[in-house]
C-alpha positions as a Python dict, from the first residue, in 0.01 Angstrom:
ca = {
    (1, 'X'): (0, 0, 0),
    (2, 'X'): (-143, -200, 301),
    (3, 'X'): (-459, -145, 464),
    (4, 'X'): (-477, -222, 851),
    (5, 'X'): (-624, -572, 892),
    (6, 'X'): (-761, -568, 545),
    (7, 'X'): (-1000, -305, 639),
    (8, 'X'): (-1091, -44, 345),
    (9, 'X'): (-1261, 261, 337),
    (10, 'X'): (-1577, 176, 366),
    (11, 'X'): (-1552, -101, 616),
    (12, 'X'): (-1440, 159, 857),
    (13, 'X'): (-1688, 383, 773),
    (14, 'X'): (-1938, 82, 852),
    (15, 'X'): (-1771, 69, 1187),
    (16, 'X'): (-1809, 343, 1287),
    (17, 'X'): (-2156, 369, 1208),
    (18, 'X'): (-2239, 43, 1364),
    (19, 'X'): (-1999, 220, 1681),
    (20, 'X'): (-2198, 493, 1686),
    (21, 'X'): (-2558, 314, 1666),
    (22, 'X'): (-2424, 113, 1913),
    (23, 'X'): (-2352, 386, 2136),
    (24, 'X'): (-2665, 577, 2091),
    (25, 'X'): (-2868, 229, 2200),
    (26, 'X'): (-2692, 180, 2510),
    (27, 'X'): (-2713, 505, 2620),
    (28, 'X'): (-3129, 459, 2567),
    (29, 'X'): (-3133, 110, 2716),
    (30, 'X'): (-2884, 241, 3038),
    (31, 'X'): (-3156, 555, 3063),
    (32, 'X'): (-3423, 295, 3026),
    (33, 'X'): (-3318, 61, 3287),
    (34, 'X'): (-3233, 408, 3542),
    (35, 'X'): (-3627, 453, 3509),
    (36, 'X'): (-3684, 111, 3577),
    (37, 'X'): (-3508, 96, 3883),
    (38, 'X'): (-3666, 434, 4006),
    (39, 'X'): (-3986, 233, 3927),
    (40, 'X'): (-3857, -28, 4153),
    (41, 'X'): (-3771, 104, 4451),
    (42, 'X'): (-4048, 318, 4481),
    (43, 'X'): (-4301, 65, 4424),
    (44, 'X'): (-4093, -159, 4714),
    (45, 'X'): (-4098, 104, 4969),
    (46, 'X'): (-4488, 193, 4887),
    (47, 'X'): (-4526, -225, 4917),
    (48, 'X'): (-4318, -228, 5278),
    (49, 'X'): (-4522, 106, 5358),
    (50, 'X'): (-4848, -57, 5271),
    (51, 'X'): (-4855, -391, 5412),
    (52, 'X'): (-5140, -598, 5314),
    (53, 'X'): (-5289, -292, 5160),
    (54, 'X'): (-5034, -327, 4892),
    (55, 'X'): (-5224, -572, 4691),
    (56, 'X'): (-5124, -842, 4422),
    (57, 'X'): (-5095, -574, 4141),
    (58, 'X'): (-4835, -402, 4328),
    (59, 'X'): (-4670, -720, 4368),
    (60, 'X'): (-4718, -825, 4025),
    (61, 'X'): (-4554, -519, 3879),
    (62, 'X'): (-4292, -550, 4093),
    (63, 'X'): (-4195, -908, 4016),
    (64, 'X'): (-4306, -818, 3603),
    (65, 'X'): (-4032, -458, 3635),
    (66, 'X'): (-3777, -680, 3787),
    (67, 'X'): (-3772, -953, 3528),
    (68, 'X'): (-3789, -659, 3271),
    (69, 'X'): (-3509, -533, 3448),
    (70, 'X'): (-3302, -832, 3405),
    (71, 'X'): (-3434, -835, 3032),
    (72, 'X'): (-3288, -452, 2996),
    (73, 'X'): (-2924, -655, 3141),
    (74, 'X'): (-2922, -880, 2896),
    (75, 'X'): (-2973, -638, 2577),
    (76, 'X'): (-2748, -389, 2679),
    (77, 'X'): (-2475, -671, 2731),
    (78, 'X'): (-2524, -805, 2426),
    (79, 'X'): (-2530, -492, 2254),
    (80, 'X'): (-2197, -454, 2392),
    (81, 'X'): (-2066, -772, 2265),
    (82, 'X'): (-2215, -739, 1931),
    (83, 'X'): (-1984, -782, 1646),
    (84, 'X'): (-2032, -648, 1296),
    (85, 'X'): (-2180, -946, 1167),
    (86, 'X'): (-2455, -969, 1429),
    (87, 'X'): (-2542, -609, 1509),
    (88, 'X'): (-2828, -634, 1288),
    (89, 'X'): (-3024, -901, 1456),
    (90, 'X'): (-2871, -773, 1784),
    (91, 'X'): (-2984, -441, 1737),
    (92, 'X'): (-3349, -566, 1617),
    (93, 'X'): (-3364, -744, 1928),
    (94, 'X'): (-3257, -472, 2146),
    (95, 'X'): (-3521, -239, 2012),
    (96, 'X'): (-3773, -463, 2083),
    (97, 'X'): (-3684, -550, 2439),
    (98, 'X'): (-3676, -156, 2445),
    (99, 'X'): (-4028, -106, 2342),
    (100, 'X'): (-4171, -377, 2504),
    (101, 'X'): (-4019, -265, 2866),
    (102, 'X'): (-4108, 102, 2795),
    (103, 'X'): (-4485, 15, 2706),
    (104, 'X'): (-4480, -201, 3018),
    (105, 'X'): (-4298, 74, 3287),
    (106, 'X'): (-4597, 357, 3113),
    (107, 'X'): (-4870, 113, 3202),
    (108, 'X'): (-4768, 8, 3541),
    (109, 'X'): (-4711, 387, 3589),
    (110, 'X'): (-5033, 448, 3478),
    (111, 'X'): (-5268, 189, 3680),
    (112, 'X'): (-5058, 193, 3980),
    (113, 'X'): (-5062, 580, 4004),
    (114, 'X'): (-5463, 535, 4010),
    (115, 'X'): (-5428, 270, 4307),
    (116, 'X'): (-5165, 465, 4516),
    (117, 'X'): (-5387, 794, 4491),
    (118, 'X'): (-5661, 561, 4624),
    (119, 'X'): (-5396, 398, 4925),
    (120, 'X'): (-5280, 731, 5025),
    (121, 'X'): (-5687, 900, 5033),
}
């Protein structure tokens, strides 16, 4: 009896498991970067809006969300291109980039919230 490219049982049933983890973390990192961008435009309309009222920390967050952004591109690509033998370190990697860019979006949410409640008073 052959198997299909020498796959057994269980090898397919690591597949699919890796598939479906796989799936799950895009579909995080995609929401994740949708936020991101959200994050982005607002803060560069509030920055055209505000002029020079708009301050370095706007700025800063700005240029600090768009890097992230391009950080979210490059997990979620390779996440894509993972193969069975590097998912794991893949997969470690993505999580991380994950965390890190969610605990950076909350904080800039946080302290720039503060400063555009004190722009728009």
């Amino acid at each position: 009896m052959l198997t299909a490219c020498g796959e057994s049982s269980d090898d397919s049933d690591t597949m699919s498991s890796i598939e479906d983890e796989r799936q799950e973390m895009l579909a995080q990192l995609e929401d994740l970067r949708d936020d991101v961008d959200e994050q982005i435009d607002e803060l560069g309309t509030r920055i055209e809006r505000a002029g020079d009222e708009a301050g370095e920390d706007w700025e800063a967050a700005y240029e600090e969300l768009t890097g992230q952004r391009s950080d979210l591109d490059r997990a979620i690509s390779d996440v894509e291109s993972a193969s069975e033998d590097t998912w794991s370190s893949v997969s470690d990697a993505a999580s991380s980039t994950y965390d890190d860019v969610s605990n950076t979006l909350s904080s800039w949410r946080d302290s720039l919230s503060d400063t555009w409640d004190d722009v728009s008073s």
